[in-house]
C-alpha positions, -999 to 999 in steps of 0.1 A, spaced: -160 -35 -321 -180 -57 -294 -211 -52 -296 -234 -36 -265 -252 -65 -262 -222 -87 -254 -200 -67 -234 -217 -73 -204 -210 -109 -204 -172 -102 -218 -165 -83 -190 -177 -109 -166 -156 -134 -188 -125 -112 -185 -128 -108 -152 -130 -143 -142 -95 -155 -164 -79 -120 -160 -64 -106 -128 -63 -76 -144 -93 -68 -157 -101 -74 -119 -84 -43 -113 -107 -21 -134 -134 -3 -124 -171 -13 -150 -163 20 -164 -128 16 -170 -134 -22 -187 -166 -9 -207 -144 14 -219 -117 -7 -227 -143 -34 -245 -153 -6 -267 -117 -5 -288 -117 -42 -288 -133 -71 -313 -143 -106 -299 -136 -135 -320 -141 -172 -323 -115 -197 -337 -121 -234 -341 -89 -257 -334 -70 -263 -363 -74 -223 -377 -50 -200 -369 -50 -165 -353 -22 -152 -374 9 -166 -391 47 -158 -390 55 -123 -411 19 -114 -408 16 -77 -408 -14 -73 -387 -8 -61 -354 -33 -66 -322 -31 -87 -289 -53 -115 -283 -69 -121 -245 -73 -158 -239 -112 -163 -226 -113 -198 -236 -98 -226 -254 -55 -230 -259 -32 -217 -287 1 -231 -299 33 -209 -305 54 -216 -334 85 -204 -349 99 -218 -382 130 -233 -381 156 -237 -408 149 -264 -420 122 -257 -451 81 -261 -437 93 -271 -403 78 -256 -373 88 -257 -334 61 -251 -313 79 -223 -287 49 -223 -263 14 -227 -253 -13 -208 -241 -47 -215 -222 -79 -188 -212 -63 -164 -190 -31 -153 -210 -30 -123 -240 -6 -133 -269 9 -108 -294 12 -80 -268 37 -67 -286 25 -66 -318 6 -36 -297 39 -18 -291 60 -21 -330 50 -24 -363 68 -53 -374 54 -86 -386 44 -117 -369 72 -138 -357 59 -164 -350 23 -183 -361 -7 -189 -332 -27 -221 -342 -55 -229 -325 -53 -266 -306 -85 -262 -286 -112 -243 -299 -108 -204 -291 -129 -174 -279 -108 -143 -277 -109 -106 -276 -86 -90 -298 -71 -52 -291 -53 -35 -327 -24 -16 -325 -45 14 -341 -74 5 -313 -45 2 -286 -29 38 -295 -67 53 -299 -74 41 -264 -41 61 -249 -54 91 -263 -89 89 -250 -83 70 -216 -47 79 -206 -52 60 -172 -67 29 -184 -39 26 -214 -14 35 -188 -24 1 -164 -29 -17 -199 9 -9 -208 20 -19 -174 1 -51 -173 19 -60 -208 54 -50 -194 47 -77 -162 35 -101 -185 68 -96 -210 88 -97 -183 75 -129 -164 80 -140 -194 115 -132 -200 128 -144 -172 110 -181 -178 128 -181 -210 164 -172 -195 156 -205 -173 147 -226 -199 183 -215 -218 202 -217 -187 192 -253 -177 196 -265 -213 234 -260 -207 
């Protein structure tokens, strides 16, 4: 978990690359900081790799992430997207229990906050309200999402 010491500055970290957490009361992202860990990656690591089975989200503070899928052709990657400070990756992770598909590598150094599945479902129970915007957030997000992919297929043809 963060630790008390360091939430304050999180929150005003999360605040500044998140729209979101600009929508939460101090309560409601205290609380939220409480079921989450913070983390540092330096470029070249990875965050987690295709068929992983761990499971939590990863809010963006600072530094970029690349997306990449394996192809089928044996140790080729394509990277499928990337990420800068501002954006959560492996949201849903937070919703199944299936493993990674895909692998994050780190291209610029990273600081994130990362939410577990176990953390995520732990947080519904004890904060209805806050997991209830979290989930909602996460659905825009997919969504948004979504729909960028459909354009990318659509102008391809």
């Amino acid at each position: 978990m963060v630790p008390a010491e360091h939430k304050k500055a999180l929150s005003e970290k999360l605040r500044q690359e998140f729209k979101f957490f600009k929508t939460l009361t101090d309560d409601e992202l205290m609380a939220f900081l409480a079921f989450c860990e913070s983390r540092q990656v330096e470029a070249g690591g990875t965050l987690w790799t295709e068929g992983d089975p761990d499971n939590y989200a990863a809010f963006i503070i600072e530094g970029r992430l690349g997306i990449k899928k394996k192809t089928g052709f044996e140790g080729k990657h394509m990277i499928v997207g990337t990420f800068d400070r501002g954006t959560v990756v492996g949201e849903l992770c937070l919703l199944t229990d299936k493993p990674r598909s895909v692998t994050a590598v780190v291209l610029e150094s990273v600081d994130v906050v990362s939410l577990s599945s176990g953390s995520f479902e732990r947080l519904i129970t004890e904060h209805p309200l806050l997991g209830l915007k979290l989930l909602k957030h996460i659905f825009i997000i997919t969504s948004k999402r979504l729909s960028g992919s459909y354009e990318r297929i659509a102008s391809i043809f």
